[in-house]
Structures are given as structure tokens and as C-alpha cells.
N, CA, C and O atoms as a GROMACS GRO file, in nm:
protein
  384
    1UNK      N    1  -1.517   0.847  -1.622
    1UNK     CA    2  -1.532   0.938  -1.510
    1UNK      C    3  -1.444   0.890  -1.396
    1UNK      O    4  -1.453   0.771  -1.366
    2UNK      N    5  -1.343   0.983  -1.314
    2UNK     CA    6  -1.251   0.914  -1.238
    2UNK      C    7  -1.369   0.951  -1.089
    2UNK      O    8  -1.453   1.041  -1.092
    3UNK      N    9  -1.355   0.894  -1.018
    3UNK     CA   10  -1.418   0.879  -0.848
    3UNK      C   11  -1.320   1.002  -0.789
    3UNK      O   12  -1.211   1.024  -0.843
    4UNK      N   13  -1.365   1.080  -0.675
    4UNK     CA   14  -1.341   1.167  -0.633
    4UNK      C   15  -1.222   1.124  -0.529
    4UNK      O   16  -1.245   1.030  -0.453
    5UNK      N   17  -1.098   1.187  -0.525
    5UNK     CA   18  -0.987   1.139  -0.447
    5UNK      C   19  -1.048   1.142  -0.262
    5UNK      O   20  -1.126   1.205  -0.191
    6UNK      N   21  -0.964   1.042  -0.256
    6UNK     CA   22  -1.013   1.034  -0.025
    6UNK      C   23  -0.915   1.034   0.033
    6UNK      O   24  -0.817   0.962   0.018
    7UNK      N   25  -0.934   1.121   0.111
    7UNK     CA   26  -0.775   1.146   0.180
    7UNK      C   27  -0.785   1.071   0.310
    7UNK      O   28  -0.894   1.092   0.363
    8UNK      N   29  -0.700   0.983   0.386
    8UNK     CA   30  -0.778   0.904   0.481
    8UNK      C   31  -0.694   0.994   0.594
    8UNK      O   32  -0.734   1.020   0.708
    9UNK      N   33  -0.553   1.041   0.525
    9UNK     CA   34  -0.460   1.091   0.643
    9UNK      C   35  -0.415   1.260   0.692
    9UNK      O   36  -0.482   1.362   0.710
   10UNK      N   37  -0.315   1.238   0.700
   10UNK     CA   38  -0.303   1.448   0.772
   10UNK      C   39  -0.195   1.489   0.680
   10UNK      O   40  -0.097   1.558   0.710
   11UNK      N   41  -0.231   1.422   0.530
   11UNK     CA   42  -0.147   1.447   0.418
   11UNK      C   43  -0.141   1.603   0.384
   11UNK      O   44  -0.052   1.674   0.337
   12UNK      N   45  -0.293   1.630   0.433
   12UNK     CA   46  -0.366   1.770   0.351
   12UNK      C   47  -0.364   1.916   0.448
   12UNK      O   48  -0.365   2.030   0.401
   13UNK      N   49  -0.360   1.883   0.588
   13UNK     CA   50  -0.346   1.977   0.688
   13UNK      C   51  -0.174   1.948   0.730
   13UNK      O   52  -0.088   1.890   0.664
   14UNK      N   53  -0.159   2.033   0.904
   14UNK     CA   54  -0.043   2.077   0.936
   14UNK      C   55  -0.042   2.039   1.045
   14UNK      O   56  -0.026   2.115   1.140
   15UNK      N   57  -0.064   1.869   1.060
   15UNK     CA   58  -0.080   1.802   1.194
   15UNK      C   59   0.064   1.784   1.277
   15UNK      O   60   0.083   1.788   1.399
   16UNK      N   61   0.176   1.759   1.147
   16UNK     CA   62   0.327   1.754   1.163
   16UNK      C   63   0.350   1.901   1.253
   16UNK      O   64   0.371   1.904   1.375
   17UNK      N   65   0.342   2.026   1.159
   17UNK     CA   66   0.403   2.130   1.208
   17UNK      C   67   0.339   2.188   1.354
   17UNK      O   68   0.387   2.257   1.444
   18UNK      N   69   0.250   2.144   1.339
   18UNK     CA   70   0.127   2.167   1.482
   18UNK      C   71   0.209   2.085   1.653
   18UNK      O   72   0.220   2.118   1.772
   19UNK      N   73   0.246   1.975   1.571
   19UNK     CA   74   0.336   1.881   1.688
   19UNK      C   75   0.446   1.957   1.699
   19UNK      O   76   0.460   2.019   1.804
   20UNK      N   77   0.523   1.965   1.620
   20UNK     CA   78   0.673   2.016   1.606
   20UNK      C   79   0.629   2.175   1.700
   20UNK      O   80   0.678   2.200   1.810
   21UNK      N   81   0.549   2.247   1.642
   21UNK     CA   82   0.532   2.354   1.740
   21UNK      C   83   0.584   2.365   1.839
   21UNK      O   84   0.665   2.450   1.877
   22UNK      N   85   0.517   2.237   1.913
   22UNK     CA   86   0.450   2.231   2.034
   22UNK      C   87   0.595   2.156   2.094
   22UNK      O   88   0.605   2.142   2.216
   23UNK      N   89   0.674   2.123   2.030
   23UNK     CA   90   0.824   2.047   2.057
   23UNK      C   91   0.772   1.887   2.118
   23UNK      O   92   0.811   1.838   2.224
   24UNK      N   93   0.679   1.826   2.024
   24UNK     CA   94   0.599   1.666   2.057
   24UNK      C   95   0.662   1.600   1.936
   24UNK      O   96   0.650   1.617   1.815
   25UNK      N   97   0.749   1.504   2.028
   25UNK     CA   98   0.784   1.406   1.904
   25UNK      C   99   0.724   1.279   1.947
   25UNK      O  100   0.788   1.186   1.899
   26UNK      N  101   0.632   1.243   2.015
   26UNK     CA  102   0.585   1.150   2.037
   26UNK      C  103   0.405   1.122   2.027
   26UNK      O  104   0.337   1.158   2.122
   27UNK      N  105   0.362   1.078   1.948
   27UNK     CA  106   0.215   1.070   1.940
   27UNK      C  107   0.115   0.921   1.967
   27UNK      O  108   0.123   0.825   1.890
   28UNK      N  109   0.039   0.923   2.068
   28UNK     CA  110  -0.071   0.829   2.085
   28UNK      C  111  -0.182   0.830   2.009
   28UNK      O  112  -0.265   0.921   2.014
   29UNK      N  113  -0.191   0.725   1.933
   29UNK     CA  114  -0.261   0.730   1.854
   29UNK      C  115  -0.402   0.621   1.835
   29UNK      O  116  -0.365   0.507   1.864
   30UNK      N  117  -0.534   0.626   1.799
   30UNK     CA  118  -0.625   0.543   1.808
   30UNK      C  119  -0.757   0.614   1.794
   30UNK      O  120  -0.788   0.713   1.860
   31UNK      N  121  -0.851   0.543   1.684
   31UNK     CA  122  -0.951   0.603   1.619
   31UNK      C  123  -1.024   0.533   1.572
   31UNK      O  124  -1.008   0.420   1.619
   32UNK      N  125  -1.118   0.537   1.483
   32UNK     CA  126  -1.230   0.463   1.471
   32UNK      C  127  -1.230   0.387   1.327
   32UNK      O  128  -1.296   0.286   1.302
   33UNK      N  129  -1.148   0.452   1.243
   33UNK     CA  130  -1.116   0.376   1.104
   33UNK      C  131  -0.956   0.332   1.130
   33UNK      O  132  -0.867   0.418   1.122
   34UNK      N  133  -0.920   0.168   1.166
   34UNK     CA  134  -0.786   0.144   1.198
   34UNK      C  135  -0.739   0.145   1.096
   34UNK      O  136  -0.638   0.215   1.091
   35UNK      N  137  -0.780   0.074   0.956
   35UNK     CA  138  -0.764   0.040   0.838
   35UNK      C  139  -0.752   0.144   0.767
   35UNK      O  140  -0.694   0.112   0.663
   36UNK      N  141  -0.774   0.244   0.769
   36UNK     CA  142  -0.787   0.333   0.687
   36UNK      C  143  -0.736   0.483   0.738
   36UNK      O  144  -0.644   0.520   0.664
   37UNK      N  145  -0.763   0.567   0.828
   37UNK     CA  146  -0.709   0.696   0.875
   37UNK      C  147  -0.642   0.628   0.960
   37UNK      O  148  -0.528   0.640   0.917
   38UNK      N  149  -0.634   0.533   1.096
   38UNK     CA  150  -0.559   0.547   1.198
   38UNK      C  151  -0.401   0.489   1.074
   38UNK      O  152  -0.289   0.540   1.083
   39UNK      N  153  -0.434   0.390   0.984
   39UNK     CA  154  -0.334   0.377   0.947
   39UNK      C  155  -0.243   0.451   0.859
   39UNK      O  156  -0.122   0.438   0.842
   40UNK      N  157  -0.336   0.535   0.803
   40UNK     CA  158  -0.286   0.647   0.709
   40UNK      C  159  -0.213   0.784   0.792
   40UNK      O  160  -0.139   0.858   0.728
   41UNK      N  161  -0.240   0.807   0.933
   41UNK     CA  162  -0.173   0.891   0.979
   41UNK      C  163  -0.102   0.814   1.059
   41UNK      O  164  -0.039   0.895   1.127
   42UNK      N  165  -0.073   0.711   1.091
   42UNK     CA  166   0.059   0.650   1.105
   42UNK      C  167   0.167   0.613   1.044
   42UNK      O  168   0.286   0.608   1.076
   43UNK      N  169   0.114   0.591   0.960
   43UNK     CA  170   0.243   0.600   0.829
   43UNK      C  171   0.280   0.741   0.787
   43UNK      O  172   0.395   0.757   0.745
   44UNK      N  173   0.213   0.826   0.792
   44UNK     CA  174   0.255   0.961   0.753
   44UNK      C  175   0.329   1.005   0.857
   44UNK      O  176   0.443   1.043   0.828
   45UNK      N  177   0.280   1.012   1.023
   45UNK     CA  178   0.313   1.054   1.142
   45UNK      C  179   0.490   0.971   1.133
   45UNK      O  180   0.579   1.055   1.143
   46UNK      N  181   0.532   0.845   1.118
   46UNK     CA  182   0.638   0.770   1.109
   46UNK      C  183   0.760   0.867   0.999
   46UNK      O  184   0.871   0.915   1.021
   47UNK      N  185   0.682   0.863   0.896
   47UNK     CA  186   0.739   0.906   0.772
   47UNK      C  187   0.821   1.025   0.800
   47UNK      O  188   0.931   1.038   0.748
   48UNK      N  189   0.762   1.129   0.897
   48UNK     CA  190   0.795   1.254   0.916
   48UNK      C  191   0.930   1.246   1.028
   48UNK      O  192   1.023   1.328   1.025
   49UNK      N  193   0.920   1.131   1.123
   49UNK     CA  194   1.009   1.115   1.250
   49UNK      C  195   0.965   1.067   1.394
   49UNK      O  196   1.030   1.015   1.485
   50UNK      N  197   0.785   1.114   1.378
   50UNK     CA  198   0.779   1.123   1.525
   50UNK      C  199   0.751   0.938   1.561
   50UNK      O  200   0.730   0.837   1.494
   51UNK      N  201   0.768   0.975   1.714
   51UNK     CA  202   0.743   0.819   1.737
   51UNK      C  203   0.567   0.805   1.776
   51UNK      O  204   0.482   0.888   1.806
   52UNK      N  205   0.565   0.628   1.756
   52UNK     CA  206   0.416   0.680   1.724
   52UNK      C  207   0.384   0.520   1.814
   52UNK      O  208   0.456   0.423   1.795
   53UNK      N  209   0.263   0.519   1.910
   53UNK     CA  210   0.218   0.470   1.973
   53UNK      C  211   0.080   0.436   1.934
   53UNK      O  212  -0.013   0.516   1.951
   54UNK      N  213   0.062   0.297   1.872
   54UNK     CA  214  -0.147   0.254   1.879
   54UNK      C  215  -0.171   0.235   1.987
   54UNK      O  216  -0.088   0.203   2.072
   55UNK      N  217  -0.305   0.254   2.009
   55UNK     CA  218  -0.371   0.169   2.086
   55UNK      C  219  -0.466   0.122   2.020
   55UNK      O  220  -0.552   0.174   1.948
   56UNK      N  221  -0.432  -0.033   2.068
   56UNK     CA  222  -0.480  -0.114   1.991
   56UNK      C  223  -0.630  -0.166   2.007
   56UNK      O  224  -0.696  -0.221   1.918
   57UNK      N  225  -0.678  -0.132   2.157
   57UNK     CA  226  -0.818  -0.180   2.190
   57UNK      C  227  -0.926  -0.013   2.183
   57UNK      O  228  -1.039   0.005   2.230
   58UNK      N  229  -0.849   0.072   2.118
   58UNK     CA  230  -0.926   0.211   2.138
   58UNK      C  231  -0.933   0.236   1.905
   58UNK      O  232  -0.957   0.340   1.843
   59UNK      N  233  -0.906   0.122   1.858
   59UNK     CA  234  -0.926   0.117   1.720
   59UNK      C  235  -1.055   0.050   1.699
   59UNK      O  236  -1.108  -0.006   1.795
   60UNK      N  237  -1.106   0.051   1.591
   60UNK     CA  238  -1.237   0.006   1.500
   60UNK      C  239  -1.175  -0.030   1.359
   60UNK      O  240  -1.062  -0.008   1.317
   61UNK      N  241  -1.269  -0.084   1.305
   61UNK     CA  242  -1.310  -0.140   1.175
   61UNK      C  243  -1.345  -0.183   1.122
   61UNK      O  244  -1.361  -0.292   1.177
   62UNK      N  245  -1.393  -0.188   1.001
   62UNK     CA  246  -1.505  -0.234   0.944
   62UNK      C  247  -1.443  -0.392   0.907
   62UNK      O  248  -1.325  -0.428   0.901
   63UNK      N  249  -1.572  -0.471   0.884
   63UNK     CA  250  -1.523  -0.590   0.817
   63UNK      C  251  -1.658  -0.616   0.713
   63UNK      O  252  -1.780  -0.614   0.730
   64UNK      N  253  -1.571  -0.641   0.598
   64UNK     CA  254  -1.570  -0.609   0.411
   64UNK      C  255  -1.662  -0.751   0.407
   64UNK      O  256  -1.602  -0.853   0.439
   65UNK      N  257  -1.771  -0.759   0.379
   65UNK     CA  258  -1.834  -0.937   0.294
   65UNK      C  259  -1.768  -1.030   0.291
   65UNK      O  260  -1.790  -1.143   0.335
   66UNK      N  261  -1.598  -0.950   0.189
   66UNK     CA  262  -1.548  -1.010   0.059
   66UNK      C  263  -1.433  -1.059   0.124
   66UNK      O  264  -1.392  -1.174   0.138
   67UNK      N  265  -1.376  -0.918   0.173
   67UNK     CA  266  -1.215  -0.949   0.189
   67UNK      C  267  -1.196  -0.943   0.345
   67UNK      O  268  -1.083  -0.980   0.377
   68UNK      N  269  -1.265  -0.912   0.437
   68UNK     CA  270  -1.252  -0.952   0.561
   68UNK      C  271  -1.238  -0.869   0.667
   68UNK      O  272  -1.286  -0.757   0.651
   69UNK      N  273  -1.162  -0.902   0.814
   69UNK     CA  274  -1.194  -0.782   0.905
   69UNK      C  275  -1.057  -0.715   0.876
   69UNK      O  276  -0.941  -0.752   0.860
   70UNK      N  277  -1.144  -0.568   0.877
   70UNK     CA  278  -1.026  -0.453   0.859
   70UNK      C  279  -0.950  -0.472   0.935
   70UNK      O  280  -0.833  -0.492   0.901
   71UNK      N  281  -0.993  -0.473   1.076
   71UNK     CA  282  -0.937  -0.457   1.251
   71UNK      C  283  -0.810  -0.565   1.262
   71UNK      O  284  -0.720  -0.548   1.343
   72UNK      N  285  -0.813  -0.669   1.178
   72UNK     CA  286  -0.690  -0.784   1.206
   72UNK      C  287  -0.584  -0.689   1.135
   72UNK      O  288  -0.489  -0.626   1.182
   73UNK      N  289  -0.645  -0.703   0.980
   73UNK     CA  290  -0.556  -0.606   0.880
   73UNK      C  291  -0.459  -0.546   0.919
   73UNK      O  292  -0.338  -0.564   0.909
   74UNK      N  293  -0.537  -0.453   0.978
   74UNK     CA  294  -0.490  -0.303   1.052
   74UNK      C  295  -0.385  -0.325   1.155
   74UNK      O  296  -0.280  -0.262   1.172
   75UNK      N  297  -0.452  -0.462   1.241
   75UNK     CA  298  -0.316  -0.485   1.361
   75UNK      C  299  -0.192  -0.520   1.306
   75UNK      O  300  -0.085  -0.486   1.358
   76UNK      N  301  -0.201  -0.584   1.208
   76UNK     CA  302  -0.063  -0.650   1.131
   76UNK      C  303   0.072  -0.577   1.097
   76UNK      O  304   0.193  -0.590   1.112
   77UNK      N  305  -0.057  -0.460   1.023
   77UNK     CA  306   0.045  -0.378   1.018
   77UNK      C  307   0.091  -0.247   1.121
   77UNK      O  308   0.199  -0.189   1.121
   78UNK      N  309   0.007  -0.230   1.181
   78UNK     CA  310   0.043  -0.167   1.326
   78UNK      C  311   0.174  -0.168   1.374
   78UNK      O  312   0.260  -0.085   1.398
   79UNK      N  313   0.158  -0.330   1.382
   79UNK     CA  314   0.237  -0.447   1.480
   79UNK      C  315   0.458  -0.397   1.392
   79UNK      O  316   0.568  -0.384   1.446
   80UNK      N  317   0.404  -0.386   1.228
   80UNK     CA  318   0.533  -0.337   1.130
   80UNK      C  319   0.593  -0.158   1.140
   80UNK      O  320   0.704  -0.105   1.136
   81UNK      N  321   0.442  -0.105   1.156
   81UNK     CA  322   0.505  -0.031   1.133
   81UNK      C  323   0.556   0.104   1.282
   81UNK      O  324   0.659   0.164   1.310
   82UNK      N  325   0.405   0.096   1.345
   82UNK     CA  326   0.458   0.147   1.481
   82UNK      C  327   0.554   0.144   1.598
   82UNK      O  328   0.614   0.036   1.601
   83UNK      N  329   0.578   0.205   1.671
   83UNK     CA  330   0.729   0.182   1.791
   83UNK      C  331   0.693   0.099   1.884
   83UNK      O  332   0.774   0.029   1.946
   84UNK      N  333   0.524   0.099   1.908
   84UNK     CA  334   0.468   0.020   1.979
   84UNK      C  335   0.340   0.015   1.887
   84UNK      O  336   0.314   0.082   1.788
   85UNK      N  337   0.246  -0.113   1.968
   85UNK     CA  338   0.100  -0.137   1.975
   85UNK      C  339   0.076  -0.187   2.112
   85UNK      O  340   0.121  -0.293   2.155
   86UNK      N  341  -0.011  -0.084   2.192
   86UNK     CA  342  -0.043  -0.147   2.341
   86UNK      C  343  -0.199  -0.118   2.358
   86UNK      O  344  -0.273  -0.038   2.302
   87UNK      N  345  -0.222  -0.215   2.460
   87UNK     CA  346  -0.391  -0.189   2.522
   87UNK      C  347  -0.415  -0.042   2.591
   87UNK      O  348  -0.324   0.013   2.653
   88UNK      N  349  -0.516   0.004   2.579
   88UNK     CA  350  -0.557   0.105   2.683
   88UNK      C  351  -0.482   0.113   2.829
   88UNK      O  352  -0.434   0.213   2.882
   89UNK      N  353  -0.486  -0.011   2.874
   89UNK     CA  354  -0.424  -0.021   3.063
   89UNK      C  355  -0.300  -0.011   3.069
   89UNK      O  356  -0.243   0.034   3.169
   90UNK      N  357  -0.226  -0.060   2.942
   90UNK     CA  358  -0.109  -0.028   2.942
   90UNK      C  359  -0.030   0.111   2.885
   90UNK      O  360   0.085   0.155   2.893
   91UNK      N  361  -0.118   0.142   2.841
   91UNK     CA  362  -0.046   0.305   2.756
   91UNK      C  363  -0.069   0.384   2.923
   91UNK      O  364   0.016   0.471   2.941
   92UNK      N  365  -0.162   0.369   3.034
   92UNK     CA  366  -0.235   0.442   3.080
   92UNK      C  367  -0.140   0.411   3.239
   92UNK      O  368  -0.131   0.483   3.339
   93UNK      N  369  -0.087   0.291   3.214
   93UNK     CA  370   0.038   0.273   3.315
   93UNK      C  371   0.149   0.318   3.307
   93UNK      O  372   0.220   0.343   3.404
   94UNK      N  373   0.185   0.337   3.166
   94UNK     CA  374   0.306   0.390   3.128
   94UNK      C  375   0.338   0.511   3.136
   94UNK      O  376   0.453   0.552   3.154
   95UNK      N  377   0.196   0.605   3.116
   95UNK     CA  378   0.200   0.748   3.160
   95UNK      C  379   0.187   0.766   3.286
   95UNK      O  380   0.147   0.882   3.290
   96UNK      N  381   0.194   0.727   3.400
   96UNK     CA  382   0.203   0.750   3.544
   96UNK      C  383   0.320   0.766   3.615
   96UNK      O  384   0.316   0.786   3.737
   0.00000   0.00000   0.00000
């Protein structure tokens, strides 16, 4: 019996064409699964062109028994694959 597929990212909707609409090539990004959706629509969000901004103190995640905290995980690769990773005070200075 195969397990039911999980989509963590904006593989399945029209989050791209929704931006592009709107003429946004730039997205702030930060959510409650870092490990898993914030990172899955960052890599997708990248993939497509736009530039893509974490915030890094407005993420969550779980941490596993086994294999450990998501939330480091997640920064690591943040840190590879996003244009930035900044705190709340600083995304919030930068827009002023």
C-alpha cells in the first residue's frame, strides 16, 4: 500500500502566476513549518525567478526524537538557498 502523496509547497496552485500578475518579483517569506512548506515554497518560489526573503525569527519547527531540530535544519538551508535570511527588525527597517 503506497502512503498518500504531501504536498508541502505551491507546486499544486498558481502562487507564481498570482505574483507575476501582480508584477511582484520579490517575496517575504515565513511560516510555521520552516522545514517543510516554508522550505518547499522557497525552493519552488527561487526555481521560478523571484527573489525570496526568510524571516528567520517569524519560522517554526518541529524537533524529531530521532533526527533533531527542524528549525536549525531549515536555517542551513535558508542561509544556501535564499537572497537573504533576516530577523523581523530588520526586514521591517528595510521596508521604511
Amino acid at each position: 500500500m503506497v502512503n498518500p502523496h504531501k504536498v508541502y509547497g505551491p507546486q499544486n496552485n498558481d502562487l507564481g502566476l498570482q505574483l507575476r500578475k501582480r508584477n511582484l518579483s520579490k517575496v517575504i517569506l515565513l511560516g510555521m513549518l520552516a522545514n517543510l512548506c516554508v522550505e518547499a515554497h522557497l525552493r519552488d518560489l527561487i526555481e521560478q525567478g523571484f527573489e525570496v526573503l526568510v524571516v528567520k525569527d517569524a519560522t517554526a519547527a518541529p524537533r524529531h526524537p530521532e533526527l533533531g531540530d527542524g528549525y536549525k535544519a531549515a536555517l542551513i538551508n535558508f542561509g544556501y538557498i535564499a537572497n537573504a535570511v533576516l530577523s523581523t527588525d530588520d526586514v521591517v527597517l528595510a521596508m521604511q
